[in-house]
mmCIF file of the C-alpha atoms, coordinates in Angstrom:
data_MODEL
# 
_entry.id   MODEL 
# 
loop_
_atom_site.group_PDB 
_atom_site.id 
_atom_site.type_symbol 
_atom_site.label_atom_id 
_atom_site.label_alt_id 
_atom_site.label_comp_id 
_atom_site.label_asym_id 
_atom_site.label_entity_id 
_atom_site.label_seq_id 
_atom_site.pdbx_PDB_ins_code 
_atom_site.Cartn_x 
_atom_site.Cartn_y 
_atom_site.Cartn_z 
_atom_site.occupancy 
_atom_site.B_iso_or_equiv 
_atom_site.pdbx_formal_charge 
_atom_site.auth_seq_id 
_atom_site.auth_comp_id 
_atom_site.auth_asym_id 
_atom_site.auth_atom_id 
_atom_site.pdbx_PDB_model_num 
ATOM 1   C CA . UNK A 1 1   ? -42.202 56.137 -22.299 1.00 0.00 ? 1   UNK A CA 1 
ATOM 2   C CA . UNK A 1 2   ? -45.995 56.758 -22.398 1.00 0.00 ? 2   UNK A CA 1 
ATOM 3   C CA . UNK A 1 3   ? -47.349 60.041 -23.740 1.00 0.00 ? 3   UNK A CA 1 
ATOM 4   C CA . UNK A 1 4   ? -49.910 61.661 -26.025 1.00 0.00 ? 4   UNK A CA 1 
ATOM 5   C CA . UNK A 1 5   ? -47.592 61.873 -29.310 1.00 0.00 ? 5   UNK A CA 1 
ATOM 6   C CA . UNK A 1 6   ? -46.740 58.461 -29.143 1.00 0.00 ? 6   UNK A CA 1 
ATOM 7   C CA . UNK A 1 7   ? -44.385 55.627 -26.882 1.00 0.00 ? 7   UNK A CA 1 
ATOM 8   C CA . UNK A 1 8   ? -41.568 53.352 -26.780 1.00 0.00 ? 8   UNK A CA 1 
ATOM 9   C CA . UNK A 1 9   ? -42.420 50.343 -24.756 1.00 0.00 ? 9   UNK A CA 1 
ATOM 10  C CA . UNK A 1 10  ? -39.784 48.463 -25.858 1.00 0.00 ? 10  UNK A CA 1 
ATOM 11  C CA . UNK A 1 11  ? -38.375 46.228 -23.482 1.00 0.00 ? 11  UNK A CA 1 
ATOM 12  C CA . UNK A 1 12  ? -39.171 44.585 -19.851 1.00 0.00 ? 12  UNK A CA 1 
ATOM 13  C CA . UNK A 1 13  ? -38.263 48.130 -17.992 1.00 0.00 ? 13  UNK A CA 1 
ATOM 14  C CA . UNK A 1 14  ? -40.126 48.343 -14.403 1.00 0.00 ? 14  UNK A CA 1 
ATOM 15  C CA . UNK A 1 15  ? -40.224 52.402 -14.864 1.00 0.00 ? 15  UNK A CA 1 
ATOM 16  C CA . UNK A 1 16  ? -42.073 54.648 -17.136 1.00 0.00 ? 16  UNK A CA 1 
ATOM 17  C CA . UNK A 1 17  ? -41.749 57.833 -18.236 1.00 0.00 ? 17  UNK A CA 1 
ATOM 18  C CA . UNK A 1 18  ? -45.644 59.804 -18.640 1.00 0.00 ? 18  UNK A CA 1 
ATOM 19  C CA . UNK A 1 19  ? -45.339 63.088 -21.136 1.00 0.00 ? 19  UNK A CA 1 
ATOM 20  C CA . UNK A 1 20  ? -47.450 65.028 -22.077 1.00 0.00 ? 20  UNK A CA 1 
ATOM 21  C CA . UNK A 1 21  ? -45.558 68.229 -23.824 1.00 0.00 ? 21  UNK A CA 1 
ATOM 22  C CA . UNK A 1 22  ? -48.608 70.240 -24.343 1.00 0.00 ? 22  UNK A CA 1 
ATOM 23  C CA . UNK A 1 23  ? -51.714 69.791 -21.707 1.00 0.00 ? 23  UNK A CA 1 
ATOM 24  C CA . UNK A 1 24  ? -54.586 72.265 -22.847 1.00 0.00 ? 24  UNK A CA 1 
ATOM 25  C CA . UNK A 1 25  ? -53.544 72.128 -26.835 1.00 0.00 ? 25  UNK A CA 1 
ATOM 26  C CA . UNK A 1 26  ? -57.054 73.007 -27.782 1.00 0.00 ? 26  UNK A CA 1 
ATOM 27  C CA . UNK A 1 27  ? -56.528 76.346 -25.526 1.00 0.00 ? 27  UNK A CA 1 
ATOM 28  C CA . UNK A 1 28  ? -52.722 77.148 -26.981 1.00 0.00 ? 28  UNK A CA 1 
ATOM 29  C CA . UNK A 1 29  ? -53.915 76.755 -30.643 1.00 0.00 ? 29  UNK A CA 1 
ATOM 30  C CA . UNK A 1 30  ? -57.441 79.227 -29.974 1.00 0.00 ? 30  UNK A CA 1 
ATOM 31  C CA . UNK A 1 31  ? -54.420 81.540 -27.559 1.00 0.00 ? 31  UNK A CA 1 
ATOM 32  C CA . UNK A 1 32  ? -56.510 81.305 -24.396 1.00 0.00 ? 32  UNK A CA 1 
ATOM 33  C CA . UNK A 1 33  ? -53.592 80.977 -21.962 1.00 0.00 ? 33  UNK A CA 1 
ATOM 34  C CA . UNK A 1 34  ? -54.265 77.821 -19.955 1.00 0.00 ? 34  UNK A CA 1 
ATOM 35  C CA . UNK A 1 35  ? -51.759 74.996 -20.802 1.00 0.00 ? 35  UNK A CA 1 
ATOM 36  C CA . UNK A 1 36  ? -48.827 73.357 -19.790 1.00 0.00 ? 36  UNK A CA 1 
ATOM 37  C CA . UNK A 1 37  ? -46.063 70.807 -19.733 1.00 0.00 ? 37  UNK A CA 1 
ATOM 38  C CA . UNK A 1 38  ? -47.064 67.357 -17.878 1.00 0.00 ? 38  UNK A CA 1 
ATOM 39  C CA . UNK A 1 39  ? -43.760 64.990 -16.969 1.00 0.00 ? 39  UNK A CA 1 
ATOM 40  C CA . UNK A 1 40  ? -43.930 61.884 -13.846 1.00 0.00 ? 40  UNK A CA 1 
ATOM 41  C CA . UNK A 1 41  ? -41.849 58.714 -13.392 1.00 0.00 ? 41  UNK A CA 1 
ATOM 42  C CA . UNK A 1 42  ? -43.745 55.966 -12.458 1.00 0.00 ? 42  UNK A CA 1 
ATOM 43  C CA . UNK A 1 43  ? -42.351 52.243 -10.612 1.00 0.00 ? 43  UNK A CA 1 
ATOM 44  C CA . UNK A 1 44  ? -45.448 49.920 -11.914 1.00 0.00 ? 44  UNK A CA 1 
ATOM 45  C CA . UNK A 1 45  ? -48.262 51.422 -10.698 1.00 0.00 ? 45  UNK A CA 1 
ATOM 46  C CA . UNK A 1 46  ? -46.282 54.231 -8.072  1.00 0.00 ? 46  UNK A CA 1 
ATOM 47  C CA . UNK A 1 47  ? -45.821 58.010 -8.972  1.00 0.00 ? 47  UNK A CA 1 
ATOM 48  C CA . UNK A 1 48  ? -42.312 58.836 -8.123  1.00 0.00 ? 48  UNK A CA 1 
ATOM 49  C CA . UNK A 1 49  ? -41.975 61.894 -9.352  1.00 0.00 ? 49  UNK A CA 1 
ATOM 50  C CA . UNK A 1 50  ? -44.275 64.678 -10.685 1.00 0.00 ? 50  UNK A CA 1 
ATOM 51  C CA . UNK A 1 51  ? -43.819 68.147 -12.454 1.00 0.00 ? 51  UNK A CA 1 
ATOM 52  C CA . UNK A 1 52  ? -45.885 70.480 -14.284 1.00 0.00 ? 52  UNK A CA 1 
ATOM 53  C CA . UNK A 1 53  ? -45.033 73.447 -15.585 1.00 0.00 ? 53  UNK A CA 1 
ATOM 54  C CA . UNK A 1 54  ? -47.219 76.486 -16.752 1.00 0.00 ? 54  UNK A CA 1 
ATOM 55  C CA . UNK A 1 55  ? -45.194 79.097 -18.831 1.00 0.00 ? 55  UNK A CA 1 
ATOM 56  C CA . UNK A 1 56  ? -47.749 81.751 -19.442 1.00 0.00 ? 56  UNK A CA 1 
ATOM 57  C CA . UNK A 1 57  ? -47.552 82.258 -15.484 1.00 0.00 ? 57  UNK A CA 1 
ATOM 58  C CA . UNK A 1 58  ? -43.938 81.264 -15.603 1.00 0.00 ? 58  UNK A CA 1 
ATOM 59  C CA . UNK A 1 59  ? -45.147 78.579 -12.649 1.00 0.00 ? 59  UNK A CA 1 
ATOM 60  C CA . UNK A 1 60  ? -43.378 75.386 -12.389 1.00 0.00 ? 60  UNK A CA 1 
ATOM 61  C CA . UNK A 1 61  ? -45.113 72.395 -9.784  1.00 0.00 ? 61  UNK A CA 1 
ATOM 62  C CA . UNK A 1 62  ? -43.294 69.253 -8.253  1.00 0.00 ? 62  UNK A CA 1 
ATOM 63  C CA . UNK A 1 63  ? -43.553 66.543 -6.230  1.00 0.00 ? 63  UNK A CA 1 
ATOM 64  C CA . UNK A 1 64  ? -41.267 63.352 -5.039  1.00 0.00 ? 64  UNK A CA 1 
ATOM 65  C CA . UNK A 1 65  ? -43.109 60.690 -3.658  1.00 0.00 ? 65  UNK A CA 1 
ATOM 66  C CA . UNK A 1 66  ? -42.276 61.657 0.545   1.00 0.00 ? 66  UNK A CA 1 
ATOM 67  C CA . UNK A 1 67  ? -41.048 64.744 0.092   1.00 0.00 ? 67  UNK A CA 1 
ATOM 68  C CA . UNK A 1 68  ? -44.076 67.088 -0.439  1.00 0.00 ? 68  UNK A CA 1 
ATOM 69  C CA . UNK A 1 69  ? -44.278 69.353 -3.125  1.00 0.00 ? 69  UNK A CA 1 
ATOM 70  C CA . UNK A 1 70  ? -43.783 72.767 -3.818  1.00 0.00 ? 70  UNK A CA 1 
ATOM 71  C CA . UNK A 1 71  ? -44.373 75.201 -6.609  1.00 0.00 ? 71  UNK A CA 1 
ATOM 72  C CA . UNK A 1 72  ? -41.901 77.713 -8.033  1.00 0.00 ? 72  UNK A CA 1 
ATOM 73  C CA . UNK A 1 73  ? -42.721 81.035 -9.500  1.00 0.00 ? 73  UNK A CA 1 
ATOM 74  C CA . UNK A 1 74  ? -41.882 85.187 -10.044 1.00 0.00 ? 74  UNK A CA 1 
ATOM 75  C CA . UNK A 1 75  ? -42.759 85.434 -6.365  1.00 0.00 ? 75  UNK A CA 1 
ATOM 76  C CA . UNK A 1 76  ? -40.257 82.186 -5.360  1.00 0.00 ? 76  UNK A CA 1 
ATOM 77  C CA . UNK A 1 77  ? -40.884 78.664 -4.184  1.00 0.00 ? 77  UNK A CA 1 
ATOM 78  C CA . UNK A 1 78  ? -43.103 77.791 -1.558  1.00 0.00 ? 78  UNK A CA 1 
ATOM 79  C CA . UNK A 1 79  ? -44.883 74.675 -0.340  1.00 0.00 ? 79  UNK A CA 1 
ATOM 80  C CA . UNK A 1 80  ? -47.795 72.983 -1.424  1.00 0.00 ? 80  UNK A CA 1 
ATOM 81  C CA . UNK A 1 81  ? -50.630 72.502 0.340   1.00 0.00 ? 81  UNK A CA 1 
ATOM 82  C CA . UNK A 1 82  ? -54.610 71.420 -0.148  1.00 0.00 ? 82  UNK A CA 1 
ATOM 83  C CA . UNK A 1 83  ? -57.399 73.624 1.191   1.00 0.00 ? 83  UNK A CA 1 
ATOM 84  C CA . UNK A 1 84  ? -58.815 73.267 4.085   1.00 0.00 ? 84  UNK A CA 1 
ATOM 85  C CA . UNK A 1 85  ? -62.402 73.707 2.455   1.00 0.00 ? 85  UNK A CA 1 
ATOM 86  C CA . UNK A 1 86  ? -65.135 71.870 4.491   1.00 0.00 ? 86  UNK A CA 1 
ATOM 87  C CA . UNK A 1 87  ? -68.561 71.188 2.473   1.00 0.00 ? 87  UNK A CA 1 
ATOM 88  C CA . UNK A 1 88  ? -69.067 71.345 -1.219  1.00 0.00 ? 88  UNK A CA 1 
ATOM 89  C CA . UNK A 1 89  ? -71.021 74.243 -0.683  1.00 0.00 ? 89  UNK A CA 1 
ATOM 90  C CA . UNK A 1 90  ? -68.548 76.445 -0.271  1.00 0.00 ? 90  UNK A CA 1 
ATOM 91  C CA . UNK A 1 91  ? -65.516 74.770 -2.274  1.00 0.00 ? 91  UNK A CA 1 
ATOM 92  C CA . UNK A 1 92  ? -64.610 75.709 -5.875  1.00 0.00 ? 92  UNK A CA 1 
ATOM 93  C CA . UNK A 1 93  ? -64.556 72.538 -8.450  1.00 0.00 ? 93  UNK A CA 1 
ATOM 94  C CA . UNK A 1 94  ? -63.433 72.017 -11.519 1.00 0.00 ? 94  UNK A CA 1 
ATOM 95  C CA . UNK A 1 95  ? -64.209 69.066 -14.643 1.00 0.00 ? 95  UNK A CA 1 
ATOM 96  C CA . UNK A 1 96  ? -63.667 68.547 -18.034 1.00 0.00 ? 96  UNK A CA 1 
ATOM 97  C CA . UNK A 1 97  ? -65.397 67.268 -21.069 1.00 0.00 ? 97  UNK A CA 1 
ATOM 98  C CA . UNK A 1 98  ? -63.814 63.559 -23.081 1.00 0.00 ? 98  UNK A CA 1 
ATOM 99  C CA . UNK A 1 99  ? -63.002 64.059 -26.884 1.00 0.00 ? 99  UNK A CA 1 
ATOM 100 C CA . UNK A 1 100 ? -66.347 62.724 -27.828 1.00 0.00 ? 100 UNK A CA 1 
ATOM 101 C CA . UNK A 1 101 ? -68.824 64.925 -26.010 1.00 0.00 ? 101 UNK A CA 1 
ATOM 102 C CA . UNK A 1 102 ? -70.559 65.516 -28.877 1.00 0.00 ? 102 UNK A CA 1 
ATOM 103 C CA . UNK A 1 103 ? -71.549 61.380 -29.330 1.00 0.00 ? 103 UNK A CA 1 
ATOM 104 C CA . UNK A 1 104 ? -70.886 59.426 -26.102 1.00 0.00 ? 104 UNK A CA 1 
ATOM 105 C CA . UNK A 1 105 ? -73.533 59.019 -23.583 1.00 0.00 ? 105 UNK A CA 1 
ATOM 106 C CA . UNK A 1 106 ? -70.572 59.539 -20.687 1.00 0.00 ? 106 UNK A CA 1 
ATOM 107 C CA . UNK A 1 107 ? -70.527 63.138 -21.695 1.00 0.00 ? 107 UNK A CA 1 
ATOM 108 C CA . UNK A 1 108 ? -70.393 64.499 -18.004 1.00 0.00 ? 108 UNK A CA 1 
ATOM 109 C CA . UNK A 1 109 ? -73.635 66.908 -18.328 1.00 0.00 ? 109 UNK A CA 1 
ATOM 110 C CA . UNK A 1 110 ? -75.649 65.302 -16.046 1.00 0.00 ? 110 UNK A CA 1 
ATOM 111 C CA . UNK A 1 111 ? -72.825 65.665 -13.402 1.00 0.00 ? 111 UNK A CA 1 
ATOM 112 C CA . UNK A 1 112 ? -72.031 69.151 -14.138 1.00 0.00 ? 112 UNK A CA 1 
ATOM 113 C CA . UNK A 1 113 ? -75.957 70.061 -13.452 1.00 0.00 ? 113 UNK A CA 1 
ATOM 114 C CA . UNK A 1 114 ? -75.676 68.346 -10.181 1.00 0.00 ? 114 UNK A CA 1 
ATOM 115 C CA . UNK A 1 115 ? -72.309 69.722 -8.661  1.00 0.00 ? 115 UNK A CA 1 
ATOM 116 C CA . UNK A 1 116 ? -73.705 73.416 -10.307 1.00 0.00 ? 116 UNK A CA 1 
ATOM 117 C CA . UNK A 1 117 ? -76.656 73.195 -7.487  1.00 0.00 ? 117 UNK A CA 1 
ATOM 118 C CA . UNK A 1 118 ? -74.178 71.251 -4.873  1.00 0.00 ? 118 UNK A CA 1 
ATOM 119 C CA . UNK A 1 119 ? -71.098 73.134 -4.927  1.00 0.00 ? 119 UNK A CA 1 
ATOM 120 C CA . UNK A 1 120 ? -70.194 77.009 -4.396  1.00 0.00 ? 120 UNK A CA 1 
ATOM 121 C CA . UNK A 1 121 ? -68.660 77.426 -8.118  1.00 0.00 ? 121 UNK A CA 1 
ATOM 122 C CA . UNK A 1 122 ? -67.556 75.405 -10.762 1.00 0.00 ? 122 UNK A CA 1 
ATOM 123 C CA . UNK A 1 123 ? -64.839 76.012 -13.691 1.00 0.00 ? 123 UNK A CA 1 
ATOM 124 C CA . UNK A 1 124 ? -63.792 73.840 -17.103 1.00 0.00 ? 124 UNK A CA 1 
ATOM 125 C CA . UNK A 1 125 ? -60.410 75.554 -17.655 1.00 0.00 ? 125 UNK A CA 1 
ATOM 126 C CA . UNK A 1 126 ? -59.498 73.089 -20.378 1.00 0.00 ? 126 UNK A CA 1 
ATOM 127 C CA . UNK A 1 127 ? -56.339 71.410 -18.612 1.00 0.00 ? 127 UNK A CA 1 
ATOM 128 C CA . UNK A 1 128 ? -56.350 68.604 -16.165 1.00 0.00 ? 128 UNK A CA 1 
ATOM 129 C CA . UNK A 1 129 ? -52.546 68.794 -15.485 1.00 0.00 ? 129 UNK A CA 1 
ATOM 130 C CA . UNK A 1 130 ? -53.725 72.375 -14.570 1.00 0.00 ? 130 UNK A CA 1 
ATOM 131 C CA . UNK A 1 131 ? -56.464 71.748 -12.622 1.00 0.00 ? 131 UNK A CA 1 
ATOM 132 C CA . UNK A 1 132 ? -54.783 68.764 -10.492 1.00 0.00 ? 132 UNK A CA 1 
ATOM 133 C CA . UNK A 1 133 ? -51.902 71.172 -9.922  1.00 0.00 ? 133 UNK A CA 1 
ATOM 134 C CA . UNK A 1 134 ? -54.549 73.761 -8.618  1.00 0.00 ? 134 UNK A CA 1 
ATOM 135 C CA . UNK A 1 135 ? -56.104 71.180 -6.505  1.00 0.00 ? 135 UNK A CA 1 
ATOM 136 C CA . UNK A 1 136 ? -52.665 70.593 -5.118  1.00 0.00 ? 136 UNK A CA 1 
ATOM 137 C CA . UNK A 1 137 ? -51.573 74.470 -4.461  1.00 0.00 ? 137 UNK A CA 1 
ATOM 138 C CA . UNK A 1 138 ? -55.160 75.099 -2.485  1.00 0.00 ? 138 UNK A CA 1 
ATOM 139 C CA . UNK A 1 139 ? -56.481 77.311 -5.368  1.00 0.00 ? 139 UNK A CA 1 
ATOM 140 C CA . UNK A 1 140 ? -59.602 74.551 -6.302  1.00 0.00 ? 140 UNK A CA 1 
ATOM 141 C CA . UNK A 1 141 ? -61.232 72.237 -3.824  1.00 0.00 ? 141 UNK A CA 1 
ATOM 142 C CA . UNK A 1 142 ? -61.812 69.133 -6.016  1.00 0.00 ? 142 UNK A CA 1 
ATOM 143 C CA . UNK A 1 143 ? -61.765 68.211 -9.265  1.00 0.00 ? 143 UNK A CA 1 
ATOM 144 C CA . UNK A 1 144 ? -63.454 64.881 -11.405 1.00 0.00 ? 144 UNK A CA 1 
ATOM 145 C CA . UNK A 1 145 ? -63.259 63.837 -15.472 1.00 0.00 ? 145 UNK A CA 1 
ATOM 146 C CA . UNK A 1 146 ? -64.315 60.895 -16.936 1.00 0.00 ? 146 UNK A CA 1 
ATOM 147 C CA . UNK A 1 147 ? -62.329 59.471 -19.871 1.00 0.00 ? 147 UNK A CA 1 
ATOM 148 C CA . UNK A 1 148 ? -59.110 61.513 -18.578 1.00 0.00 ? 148 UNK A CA 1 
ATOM 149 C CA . UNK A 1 149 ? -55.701 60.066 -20.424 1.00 0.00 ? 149 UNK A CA 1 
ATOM 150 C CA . UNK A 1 150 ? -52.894 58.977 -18.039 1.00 0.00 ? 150 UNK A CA 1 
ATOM 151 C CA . UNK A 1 151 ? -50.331 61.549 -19.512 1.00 0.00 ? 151 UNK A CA 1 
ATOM 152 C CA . UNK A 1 152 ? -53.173 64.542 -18.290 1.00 0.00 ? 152 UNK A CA 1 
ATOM 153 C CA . UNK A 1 153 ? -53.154 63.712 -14.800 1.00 0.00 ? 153 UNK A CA 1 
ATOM 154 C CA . UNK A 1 154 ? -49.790 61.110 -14.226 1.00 0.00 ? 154 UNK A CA 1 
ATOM 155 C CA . UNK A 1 155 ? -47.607 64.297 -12.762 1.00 0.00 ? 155 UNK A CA 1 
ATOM 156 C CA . UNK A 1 156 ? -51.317 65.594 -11.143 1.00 0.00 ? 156 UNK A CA 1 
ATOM 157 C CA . UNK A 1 157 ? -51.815 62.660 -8.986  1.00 0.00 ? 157 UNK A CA 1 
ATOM 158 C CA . UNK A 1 158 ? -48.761 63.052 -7.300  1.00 0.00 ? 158 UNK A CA 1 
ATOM 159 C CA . UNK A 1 159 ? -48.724 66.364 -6.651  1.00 0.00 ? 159 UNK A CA 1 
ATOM 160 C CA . UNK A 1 160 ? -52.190 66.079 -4.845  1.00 0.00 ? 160 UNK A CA 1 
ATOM 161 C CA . UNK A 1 161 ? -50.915 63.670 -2.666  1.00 0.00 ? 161 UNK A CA 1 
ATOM 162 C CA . UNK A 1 162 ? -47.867 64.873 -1.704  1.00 0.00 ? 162 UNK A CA 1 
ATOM 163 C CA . UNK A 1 163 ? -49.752 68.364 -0.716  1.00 0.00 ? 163 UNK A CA 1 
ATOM 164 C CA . UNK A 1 164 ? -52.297 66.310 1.800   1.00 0.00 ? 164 UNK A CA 1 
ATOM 165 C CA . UNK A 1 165 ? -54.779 65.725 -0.756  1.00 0.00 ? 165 UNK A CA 1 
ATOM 166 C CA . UNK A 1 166 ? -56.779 62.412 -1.825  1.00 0.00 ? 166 UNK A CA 1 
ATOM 167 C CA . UNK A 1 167 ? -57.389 60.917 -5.555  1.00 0.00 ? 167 UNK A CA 1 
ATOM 168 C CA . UNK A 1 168 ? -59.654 58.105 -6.262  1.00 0.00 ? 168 UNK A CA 1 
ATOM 169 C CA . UNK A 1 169 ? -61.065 56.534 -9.355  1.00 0.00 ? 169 UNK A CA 1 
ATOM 170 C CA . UNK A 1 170 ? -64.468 57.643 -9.716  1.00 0.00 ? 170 UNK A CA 1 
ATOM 171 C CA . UNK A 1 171 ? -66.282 55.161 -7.782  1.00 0.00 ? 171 UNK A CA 1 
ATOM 172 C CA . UNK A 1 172 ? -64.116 55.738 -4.635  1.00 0.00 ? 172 UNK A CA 1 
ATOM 173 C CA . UNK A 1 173 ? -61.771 52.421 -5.188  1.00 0.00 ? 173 UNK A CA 1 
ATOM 174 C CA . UNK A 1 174 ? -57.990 53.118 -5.282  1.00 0.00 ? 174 UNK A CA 1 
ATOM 175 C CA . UNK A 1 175 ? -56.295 54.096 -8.158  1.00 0.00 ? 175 UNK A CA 1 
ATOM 176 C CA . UNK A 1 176 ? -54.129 51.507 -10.179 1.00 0.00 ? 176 UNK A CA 1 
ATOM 177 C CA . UNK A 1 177 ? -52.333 52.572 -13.538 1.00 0.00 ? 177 UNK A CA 1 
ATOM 178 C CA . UNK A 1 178 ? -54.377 52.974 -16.674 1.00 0.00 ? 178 UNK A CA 1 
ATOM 179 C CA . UNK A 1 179 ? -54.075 55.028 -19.948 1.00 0.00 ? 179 UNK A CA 1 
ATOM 180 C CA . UNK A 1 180 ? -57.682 56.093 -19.747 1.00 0.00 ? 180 UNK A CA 1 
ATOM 181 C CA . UNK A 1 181 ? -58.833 56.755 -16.097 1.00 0.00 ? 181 UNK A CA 1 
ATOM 182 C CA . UNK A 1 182 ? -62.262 58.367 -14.426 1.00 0.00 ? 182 UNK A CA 1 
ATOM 183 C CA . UNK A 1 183 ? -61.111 60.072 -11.498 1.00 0.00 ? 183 UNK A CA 1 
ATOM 184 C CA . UNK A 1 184 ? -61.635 62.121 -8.394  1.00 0.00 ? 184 UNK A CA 1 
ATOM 185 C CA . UNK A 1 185 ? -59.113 64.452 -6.996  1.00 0.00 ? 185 UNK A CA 1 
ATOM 186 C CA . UNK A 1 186 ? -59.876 66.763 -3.859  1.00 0.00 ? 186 UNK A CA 1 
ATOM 187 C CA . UNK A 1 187 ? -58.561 68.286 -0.663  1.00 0.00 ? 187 UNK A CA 1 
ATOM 188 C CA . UNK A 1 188 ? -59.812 64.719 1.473   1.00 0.00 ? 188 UNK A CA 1 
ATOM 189 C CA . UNK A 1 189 ? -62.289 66.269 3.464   1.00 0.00 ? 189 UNK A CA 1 
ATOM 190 C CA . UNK A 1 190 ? -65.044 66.874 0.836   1.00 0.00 ? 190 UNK A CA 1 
ATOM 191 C CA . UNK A 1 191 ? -63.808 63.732 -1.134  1.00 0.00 ? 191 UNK A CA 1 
ATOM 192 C CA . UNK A 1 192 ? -67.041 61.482 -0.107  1.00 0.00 ? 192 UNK A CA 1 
ATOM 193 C CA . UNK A 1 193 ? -69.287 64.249 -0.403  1.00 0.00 ? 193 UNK A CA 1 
ATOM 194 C CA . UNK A 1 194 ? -68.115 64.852 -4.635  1.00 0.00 ? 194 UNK A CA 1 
ATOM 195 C CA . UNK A 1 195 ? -68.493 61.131 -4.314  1.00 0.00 ? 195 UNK A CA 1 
ATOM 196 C CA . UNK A 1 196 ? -71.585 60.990 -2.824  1.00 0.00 ? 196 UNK A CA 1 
ATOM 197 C CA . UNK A 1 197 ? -72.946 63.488 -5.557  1.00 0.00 ? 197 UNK A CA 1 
ATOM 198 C CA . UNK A 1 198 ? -71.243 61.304 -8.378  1.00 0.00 ? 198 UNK A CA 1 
ATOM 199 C CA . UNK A 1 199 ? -73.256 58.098 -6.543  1.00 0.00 ? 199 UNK A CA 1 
ATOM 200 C CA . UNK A 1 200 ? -76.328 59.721 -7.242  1.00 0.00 ? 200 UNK A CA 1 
ATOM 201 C CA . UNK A 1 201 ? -76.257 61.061 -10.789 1.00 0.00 ? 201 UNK A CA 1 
ATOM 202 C CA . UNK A 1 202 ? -75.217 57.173 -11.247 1.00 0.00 ? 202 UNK A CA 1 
ATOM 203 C CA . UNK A 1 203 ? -78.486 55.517 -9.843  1.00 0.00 ? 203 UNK A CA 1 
# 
């Protein structure tokens, strides 16, 4: 078991369970109603399974690795599915900010500024399990964080590409298993361009 209050890696076992009980705790403890429950089983490296569940909108995401993925609320269950959202210009992005904002140099500024005059809108919602979810379900375009923990995204990752999407680390190579990623998550088609944009800041 890997997760944010602590793990049992006792053993030679080739699965592992990725919780994270409370995604967004700085959000639940100020009552600013973004946050969620993160769970995925992964085989080495491979998501098998992915849920998420958001109880302030009673909204509960999931994924099995080639079966899609669907999400289940007040209004039933339906399928998941990315946007179809062309250009950056006109798709809706959201980021986040590491731990230590306030004294590493990787503190994502420079890359906000750049995707504020690029893209049509961006938001910092305060959960990645939330925003990879919404990446999956259509309602965001793309999504990146630097210094993003393997329990925040785990169940995210899997959802996204079950519902047509693409995830990358940030520098476009594929993604392996780490506790402490920088990724890219978006609907495919304007994956190079947030890329692209993340290239440049970069050089």
């Amino acid at each position: 078991m890997l997760g944010e209050e602590g793990t049992d890696e006792t053993g030679a076992q080739p699965y592992t369970w990725i919780i994270d009980p409370l995604d967004g705790t700085s959000n639940y403890a100020h009552g600013f109603p973004v946050f969620c429950v993160s769970l995925a089983l992964y085989d080495g490296p491979r998501p098998l399974v992915g849920v998420i569940y958001d109880p302030t909108r009673d909204e509960c995401f999931r994924a099995a690795a080639g079966q899609g993925a669907t999400v289940s609320g007040p209004n039933g269950t339906r399928s998941l599915r990315v946007s179809a959202a062309a250009e950056l210009v006109g798709s809706l992005l959201a980021t986040g900010f590491p731990y230590d904002v306030h004294t590493s140099p990787l503190d994502n500024a420079a890359y906000v500024a750049r995707f504020i005059k690029r893209a049509f809108g961006l938001r910092r919602a305060g959960s990645a399990a939330l925003d990879m979810a919404y990446v999956a379900a259509g309602r965001l375009d793309g999504y990146w964080e630097f210094k993003v923990n393997a329990w925040d995204v785990a169940a995210g990752i899997l959802l996204v590409q079950e519902a047509g999407g693409c995830v990358t680390l940030i520098d476009g190579r594929p993604l392996g298993f780490a506790r402490q990623m920088h990724i890219v998550a978006s609907n495919g088609v304007v994956h190079e361009a947030m890329l692209e944009v993340i290239r440049e800041v970069g050089q």
